[in-house]
C-alpha positions as CSV (number, residue, x, y, z in Angstrom):
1,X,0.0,0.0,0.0
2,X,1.4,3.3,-0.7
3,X,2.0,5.9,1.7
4,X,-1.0,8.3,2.9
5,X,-1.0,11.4,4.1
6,X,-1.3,10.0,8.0
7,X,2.3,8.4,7.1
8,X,4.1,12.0,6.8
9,X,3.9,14.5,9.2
10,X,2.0,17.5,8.1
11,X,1.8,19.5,11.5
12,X,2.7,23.2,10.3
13,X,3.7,22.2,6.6
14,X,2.5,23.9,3.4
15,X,0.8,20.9,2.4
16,X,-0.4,20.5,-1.2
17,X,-3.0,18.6,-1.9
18,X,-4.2,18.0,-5.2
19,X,-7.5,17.1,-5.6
20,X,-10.2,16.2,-8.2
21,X,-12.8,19.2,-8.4
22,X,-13.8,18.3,-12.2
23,X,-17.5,19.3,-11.4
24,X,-19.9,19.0,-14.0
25,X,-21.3,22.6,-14.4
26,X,-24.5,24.6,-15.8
27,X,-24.7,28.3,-16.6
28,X,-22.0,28.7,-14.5
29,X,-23.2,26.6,-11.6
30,X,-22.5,23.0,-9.9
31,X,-24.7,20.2,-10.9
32,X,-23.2,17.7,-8.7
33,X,-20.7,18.7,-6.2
34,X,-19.8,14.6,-5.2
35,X,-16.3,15.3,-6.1
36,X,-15.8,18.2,-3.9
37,X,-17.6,16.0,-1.0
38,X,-14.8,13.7,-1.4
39,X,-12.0,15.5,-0.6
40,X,-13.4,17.0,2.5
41,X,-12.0,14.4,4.7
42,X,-8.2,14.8,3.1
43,X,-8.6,18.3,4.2
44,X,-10.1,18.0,7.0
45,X,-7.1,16.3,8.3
46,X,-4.9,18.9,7.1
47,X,-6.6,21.6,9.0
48,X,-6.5,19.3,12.4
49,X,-3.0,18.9,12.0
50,X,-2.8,23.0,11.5
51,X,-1.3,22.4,7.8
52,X,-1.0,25.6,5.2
53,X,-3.4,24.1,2.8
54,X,-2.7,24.7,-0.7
55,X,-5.2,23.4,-3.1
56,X,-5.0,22.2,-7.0
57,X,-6.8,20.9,-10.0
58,X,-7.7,21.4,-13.3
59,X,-11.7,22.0,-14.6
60,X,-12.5,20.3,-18.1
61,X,-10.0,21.1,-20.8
62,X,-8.7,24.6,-22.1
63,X,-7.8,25.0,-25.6
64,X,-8.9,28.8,-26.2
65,X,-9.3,31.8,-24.1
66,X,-13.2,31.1,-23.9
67,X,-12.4,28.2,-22.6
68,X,-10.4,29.7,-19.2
69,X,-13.9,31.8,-18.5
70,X,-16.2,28.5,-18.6
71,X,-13.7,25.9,-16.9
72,X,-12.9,28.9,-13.6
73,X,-12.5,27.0,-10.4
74,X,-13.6,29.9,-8.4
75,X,-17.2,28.5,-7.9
76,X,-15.7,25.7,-6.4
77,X,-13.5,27.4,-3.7
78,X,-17.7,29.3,-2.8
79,X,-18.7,25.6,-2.5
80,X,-15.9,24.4,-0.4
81,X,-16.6,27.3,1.7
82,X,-19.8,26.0,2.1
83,X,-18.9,23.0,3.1
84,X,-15.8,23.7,5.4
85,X,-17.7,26.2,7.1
86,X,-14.7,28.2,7.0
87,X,-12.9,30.8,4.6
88,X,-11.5,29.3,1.1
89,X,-9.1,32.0,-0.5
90,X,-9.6,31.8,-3.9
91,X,-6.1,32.8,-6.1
92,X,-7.4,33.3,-9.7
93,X,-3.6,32.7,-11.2
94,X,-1.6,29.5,-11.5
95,X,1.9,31.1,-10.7
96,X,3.0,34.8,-9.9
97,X,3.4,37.1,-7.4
98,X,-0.1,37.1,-6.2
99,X,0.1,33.5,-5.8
100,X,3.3,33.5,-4.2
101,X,2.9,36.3,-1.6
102,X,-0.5,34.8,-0.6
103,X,1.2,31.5,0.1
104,X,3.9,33.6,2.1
105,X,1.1,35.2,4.3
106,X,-0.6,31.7,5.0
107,X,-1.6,31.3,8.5
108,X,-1.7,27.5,10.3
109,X,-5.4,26.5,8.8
110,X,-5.6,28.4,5.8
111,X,-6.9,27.4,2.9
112,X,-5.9,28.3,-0.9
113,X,-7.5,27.0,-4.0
114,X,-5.4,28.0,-7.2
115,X,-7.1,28.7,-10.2
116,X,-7.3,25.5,-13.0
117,X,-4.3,24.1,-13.7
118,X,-4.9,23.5,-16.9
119,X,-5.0,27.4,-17.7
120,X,-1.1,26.3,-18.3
121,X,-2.1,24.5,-21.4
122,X,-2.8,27.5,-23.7
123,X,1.2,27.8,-23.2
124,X,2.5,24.8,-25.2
125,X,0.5,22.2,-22.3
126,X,2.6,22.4,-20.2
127,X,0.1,21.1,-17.4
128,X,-1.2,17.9,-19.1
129,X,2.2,17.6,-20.8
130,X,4.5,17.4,-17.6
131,X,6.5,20.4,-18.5
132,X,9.3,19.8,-15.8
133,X,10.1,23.3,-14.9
134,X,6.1,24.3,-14.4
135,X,6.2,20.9,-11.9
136,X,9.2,21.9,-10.1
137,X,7.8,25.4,-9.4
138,X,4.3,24.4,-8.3
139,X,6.5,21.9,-5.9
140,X,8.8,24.8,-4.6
141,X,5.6,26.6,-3.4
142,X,5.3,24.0,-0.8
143,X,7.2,21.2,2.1
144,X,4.8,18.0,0.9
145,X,2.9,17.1,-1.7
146,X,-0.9,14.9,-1.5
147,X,-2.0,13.3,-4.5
148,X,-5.9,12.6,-3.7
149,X,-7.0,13.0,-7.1
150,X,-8.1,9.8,-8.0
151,X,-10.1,10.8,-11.1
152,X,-6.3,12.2,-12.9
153,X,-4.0,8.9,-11.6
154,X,-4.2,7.5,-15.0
155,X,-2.5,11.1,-16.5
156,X,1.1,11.9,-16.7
157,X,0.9,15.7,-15.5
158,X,2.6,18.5,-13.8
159,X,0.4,18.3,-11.2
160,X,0.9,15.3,-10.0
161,X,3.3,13.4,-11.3
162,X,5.5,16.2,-11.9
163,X,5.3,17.9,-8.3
164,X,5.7,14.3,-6.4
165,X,9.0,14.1,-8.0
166,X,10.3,16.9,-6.0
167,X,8.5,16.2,-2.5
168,X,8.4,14.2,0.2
169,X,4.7,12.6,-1.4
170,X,2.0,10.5,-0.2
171,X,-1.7,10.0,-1.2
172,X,-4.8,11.3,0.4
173,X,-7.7,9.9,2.1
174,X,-9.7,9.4,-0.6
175,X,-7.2,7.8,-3.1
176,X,-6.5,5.2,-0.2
177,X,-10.2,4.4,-0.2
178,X,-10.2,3.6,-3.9
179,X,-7.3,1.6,-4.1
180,X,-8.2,-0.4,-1.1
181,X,-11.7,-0.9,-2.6
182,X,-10.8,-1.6,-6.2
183,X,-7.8,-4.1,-5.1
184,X,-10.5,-5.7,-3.1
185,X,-12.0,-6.7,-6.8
186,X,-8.3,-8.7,-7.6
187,X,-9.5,-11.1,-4.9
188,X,-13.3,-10.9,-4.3
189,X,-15.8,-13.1,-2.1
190,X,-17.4,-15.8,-4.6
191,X,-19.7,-15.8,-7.0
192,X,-18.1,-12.5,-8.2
193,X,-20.4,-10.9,-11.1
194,X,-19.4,-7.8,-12.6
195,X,-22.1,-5.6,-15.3
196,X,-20.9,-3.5,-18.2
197,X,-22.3,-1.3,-19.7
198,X,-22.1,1.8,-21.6
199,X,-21.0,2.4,-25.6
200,X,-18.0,1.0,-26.9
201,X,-16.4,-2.8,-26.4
202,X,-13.0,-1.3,-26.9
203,X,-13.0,0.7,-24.3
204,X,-13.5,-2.4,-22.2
205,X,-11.2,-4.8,-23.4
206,X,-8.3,-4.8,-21.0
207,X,-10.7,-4.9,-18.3
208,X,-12.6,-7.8,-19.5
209,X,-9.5,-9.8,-20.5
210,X,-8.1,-8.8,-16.5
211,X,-11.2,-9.9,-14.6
212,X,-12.8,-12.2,-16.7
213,X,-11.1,-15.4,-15.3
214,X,-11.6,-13.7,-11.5
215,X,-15.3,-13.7,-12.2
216,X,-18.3,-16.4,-12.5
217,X,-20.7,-14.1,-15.0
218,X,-20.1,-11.0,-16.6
219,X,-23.9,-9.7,-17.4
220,X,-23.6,-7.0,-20.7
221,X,-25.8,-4.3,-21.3
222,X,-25.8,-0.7,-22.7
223,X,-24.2,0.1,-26.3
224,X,-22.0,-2.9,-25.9
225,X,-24.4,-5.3,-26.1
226,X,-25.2,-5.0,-29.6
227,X,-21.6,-5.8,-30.9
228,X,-21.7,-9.2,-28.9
229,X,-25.3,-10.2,-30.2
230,X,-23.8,-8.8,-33.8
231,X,-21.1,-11.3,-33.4
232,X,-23.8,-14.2,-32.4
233,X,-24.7,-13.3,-35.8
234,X,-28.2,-11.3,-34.6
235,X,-29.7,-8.1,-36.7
236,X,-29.2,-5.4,-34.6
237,X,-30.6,-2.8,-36.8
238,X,-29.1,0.6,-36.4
239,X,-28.3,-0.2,-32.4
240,X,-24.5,1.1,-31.6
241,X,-22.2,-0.8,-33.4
242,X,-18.2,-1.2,-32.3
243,X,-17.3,-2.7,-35.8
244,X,-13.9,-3.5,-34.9
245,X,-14.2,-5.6,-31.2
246,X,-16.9,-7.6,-33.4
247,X,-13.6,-10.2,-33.7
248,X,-12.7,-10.2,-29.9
249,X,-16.6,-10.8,-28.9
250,X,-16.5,-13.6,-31.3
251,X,-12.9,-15.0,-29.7
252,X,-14.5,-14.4,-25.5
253,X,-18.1,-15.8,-26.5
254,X,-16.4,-19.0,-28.1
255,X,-13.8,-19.3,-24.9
256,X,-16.6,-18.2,-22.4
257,X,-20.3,-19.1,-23.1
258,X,-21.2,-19.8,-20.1
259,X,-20.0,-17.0,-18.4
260,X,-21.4,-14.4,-20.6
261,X,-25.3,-13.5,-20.3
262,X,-26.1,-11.0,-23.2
263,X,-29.9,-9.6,-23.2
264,X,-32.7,-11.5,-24.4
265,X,-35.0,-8.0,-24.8
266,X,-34.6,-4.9,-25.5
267,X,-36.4,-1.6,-25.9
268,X,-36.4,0.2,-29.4
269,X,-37.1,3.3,-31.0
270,X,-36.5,3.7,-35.1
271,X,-34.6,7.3,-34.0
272,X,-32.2,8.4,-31.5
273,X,-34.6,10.6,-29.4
274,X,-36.3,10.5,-25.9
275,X,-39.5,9.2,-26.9
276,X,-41.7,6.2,-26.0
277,X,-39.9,2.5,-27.1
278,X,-41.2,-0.8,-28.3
279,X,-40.3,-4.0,-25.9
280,X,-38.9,-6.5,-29.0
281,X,-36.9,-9.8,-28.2
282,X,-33.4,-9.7,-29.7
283,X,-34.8,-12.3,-32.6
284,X,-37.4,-9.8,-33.8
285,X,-35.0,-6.5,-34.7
286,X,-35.6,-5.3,-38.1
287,X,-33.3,-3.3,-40.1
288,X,-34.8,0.2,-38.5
289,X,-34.7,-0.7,-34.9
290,X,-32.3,0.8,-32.8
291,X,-31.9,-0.8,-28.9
292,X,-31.7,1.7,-26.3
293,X,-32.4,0.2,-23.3
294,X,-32.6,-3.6,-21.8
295,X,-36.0,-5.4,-21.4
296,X,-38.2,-6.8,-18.8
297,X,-36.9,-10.3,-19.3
298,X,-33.2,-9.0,-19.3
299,X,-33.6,-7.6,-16.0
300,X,-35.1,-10.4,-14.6
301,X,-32.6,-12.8,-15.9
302,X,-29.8,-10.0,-14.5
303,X,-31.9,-9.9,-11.3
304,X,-31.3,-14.0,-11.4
305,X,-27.7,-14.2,-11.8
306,X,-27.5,-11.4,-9.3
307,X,-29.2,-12.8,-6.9
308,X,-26.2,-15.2,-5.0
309,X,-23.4,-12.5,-5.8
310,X,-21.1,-12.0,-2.8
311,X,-19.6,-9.6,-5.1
312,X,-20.5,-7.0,-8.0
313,X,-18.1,-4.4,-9.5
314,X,-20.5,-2.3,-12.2
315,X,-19.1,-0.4,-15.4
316,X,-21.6,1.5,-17.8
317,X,-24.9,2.4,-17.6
318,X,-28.0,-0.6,-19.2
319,X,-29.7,1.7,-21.9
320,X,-29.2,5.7,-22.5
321,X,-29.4,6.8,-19.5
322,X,-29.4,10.4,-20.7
323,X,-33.2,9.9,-22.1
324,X,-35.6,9.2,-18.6
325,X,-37.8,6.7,-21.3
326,X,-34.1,4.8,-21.0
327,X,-32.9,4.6,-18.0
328,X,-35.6,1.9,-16.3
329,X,-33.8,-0.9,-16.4
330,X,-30.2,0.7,-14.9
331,X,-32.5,2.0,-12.4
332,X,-34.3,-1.3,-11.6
333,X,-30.8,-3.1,-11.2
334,X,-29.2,-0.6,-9.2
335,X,-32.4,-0.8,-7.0
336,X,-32.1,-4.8,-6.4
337,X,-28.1,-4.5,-6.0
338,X,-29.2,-3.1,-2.6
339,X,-31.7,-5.9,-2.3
340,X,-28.9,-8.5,-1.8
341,X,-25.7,-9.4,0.5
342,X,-23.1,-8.2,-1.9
343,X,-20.8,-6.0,-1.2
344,X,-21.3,-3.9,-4.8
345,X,-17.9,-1.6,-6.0
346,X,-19.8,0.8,-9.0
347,X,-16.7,1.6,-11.1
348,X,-16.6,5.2,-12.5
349,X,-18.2,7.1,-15.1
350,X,-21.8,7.5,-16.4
351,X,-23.0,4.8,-14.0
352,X,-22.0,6.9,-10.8
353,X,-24.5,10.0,-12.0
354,X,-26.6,7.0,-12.7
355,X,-26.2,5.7,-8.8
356,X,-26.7,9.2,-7.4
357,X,-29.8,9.7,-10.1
358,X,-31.6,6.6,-8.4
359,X,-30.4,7.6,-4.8
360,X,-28.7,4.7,-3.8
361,X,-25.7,5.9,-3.3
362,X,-25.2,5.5,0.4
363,X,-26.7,1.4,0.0
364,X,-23.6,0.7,-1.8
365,X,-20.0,-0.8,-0.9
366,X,-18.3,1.5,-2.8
367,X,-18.9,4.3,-5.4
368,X,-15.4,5.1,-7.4
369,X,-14.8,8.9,-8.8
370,X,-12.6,7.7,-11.5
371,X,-13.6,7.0,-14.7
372,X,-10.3,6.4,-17.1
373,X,-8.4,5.4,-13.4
374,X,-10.7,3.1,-12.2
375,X,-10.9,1.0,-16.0
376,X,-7.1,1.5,-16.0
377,X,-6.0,0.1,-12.3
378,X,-8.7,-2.9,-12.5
379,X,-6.9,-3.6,-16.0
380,X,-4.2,-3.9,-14.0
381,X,-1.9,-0.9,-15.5
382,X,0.7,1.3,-12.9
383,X,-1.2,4.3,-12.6
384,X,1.5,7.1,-13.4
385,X,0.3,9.0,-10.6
386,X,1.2,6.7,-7.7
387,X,4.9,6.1,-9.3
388,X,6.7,8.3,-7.3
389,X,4.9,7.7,-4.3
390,X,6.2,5.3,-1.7
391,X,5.5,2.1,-0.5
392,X,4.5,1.7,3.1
């Protein structure tokens, strides 16, 4: 296990911590603030141990100028104020003078957000690219450095893999609770079942090919789906199709049949659009139907399989769960997971809006804010952010 922040001492340090704020955002405002909720216990412990607390992360991605006005972490440090209960400064600049005297004036307690560090990409990337010299100078502007941005472990940046290479570094709270949940999934209580879900088949092979021999049943839904019926030779209409994994579905039906369980129904509309679908078994597709959700019998047959799971990790939403005509049967198999005596990890993504959508969020074992980490450490890949961190 790698060091955490309760392995260094922090007492009176300028402490950064970089964290995952990557809200989703509205006309300017916070949608869903689960990612700021996450880090409050990281710096929580900061401020008990009477740590200068210097905050980073980036906001979506910033190509053009407009971008830096619609990705501005400042709403997040009036949320974390919120939360805290207690005075977040907000520094709208990423180096400088202000930035630097601020940091110099810091009393035991404080707290400083930075503005996004991606604002450094509009000068060559230097952020997302690991420029060296920006990491080194985000590093000198504190004593120790926290990753607890699970959500960024798969990326190579200045921010964190850059700055741990010149401090004393350790991970944060809420990285520990991912990696002690998702290494739980290398070694699960029997019958392990794990759901997919979502579009593409690609996107899922390395995690497929890493737990599939860990795992009795492996229950496909969403997008997916269609490529593995397409490969059981089925007409799938104009339902998502991930024309070049058709050859790996064939290869892990053949190897696996009876570990697979595909849907027997789905729901269809002719169009992409949130309107009122047809129930049509997977035989009776025509060339105009496109499957957007799974069916009654699906679920129940899910429901089945689920129903002596010790253990369930979930990737992907079951139908579109942007349209609320499609998002029943996600919904109806979230609802049973918390039905049964499983301990259920749901791993990143769509699915986790999904969770919160259908409030069940608190019934489960363990909700992951990665999306692109969590796929990435359960493949079994050395996440570039925890490199330079050391080993207990």
């Amino acid at each position: 296990m790698k060091k955490t922040i309760k392995d260094l001492n922090i007492d009176n340090k300028k402490v950064i911590i970089r964290c995952d704020f990557n809200v989703p955002l509205k006309d300017g405002k916070i949608t869903d603030d689960t990612r700021i909720v996450k880090s409050l216990p990281t710096i929580k412990y900061s401020i008990e141990h009477n740590a200068k607390i210097i905050l980073m992360s980036h906001l979506g991605r910033v190509k053009t100028e407009e971008d830096k006005t619609k990705n501005d972490l400042s709403v997040v440090a009036t949320r974390l104020s919120e939360l805290l209960d207690r005075n977040v400064t907000f520094i709208n600049s990423t180096r400088g003078e202000e930035l630097e005297n601020a940091i110099s004036n810091m009393q035991d307690g404080d707290i400083i957000l930075m503005q996004n560090t991606r604002y450094e990409d509009l000068n060559g990337k230097k952020e997302s690219g690991c420029d060296m010299e920006l990491a080194k100078y985000w590093a000198s502007l504190g004593d120790i450095f926290v990753n607890d941005a699970f959500g960024t472990l798969h990326r190579a940046h200045a921010s964190n893999v850059g700055i741990s290479t010149y401090l004393p570094s350790c991970v944060g709270l809420l990285v520990e609770k991912e990696l002690s949940a998702l290494s739980y999934l290398f070694d699960p209580d029997k019958p392990f079942m794990i759901i997919l879900g979502g579009a593409k088949v690609s996107d899922k092979i390395g995690l497929i090919e890493n737990l599939l021999p860990k795992c009795d049943k492996i229950l496909i839904g969403g997008g997916m789906a269609f490529t593995f019926l397409k490969a059981e030779g089925y007409n799938i209409g104009k339902s998502l199709l991930d024309e070049e994994s058709v050859e790996f579905c064939k290869k892990i039906l053949k190897e696996n049949e009876n570990k697979i369980i595909l849907p027997v129904d789905v729901i269809c509309n002719n169009e992409y659009l949130d309107t009122t679908g047809k129930v049509k078994d997977i035989t009776e597709l025509t060339n105009d139907d496109m499957g957007l959700d799974i069916g009654p019998n699906t679920v129940n047959i899910f429901k089945n399989n689920l129903a002596s799971a010790k253990t369930v990790m979930w990737n992907g939403p079951l139908g579109v769960y942007e349209f609320t005509n499609y998002v029943k049967g996600t919904n109806e198999v979230l609802t049973y997971l918390t039905e049964i005596n499983a301990k259920t990890v749901i791993g990143g993504g769509d699915i986790v809006a999904a969770t919160s959508a259908c409030n069940v969020t608190d019934k489960l074992y363990h909700i992951s804010t990665g999306g692109g980490a969590t796929l990435e450490y359960l493949e079994g890949k050395e996440l570039p952010g925890l490199k330079n961190i050391e080993e207990k």
